[in-house]
C-alpha positions in Angstrom: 21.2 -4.1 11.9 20.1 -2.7 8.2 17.4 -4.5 6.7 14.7 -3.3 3.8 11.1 -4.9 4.4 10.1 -7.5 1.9 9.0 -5.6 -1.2 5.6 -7.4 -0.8 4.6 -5.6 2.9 5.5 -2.6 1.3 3.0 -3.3 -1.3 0.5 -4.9 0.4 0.6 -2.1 3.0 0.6 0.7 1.1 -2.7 -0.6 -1.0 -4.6 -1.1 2.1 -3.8 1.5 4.8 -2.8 4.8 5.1 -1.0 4.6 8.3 0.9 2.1 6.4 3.4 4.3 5.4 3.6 5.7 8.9 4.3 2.2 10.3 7.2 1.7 7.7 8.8 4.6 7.8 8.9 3.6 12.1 9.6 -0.3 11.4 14.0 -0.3 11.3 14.1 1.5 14.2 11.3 -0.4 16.1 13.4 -3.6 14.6 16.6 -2.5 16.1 15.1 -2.0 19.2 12.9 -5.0 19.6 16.4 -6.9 18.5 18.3 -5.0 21.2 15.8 -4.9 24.1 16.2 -9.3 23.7 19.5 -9.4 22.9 18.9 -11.6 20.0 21.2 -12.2 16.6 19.5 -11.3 13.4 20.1 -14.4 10.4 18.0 -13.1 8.1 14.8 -11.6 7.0 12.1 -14.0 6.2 11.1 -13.1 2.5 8.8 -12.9 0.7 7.0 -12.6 4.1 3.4 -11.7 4.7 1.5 -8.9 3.5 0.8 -7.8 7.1 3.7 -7.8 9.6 7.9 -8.4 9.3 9.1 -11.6 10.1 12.7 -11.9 11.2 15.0 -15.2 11.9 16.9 -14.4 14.9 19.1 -16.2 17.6 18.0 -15.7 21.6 21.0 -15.2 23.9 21.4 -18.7 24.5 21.9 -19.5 20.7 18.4 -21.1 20.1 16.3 -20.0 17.3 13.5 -18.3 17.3 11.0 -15.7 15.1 10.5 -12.1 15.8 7.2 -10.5 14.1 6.5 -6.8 14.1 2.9 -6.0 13.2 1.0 -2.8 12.8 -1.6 -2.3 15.5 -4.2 -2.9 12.1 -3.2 -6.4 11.9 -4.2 -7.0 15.8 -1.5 -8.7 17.0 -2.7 -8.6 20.6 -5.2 -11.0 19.0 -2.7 -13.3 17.5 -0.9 -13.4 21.1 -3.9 -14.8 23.0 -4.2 -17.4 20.3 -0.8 -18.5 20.8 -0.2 -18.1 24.2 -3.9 -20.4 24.9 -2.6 -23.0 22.4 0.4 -23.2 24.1 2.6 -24.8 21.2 0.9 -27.3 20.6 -0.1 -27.4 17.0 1.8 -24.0 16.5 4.1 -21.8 17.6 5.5 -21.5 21.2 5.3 -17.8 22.3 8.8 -17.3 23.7 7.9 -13.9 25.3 4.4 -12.3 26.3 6.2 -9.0 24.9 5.5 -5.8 25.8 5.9 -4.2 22.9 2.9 -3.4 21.0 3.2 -5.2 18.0 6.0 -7.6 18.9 5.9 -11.1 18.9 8.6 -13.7 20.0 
């Protein structure tokens, strides 16, 4: 899978944290892996995207769709996680895995 982040995390990240750059330079590997590790099927790249984490349409196993998110550990996305997981889709998002993946989201 070869995919540029959305011009606008790049942006965003780079005016607001140095480790930004750190974190991008890391994020198509971590990608590929995360992608691997699930077995999902990349569509596409959600652009513009946020300014805070990488958003990508993918496929699980089984053919149904589903969003991976990759955030920096700045945008405390063990936060988001709990959120999710206690609303338990209802009135947003069904997290699909509790991942263990620093960062990752499914």
């Amino acid at each position: 899978m070869a995919f540029e982040p959305p011009r606008r995390l790049i942006r965003a990240l780079g005016e607001t944290a140095p480790d930004g750059d750190d974190w991008l330079a890391k994020l198509p590997e971590a990608a590929e892996r995360a992608v691997a590790v699930r077995g999902l099927t990349v569509e596409r790249v959600q652009v513009p995207g946020g300014r805070s984490s990488l958003v990508l349409l993918v496929r699980g196993a089984e053919g149904a769709p589903a969003v991976l998110k990759l955030a920096p550990p700045r945008a405390r996305p063990e936060s988001e996680r709990a959120a999710l997981a206690h609303w338990g889709g209802l009135g947003a998002v069904q997290v699909r895995e509790g991942g263990d993946e620093e960062g990752v989201l499914l």
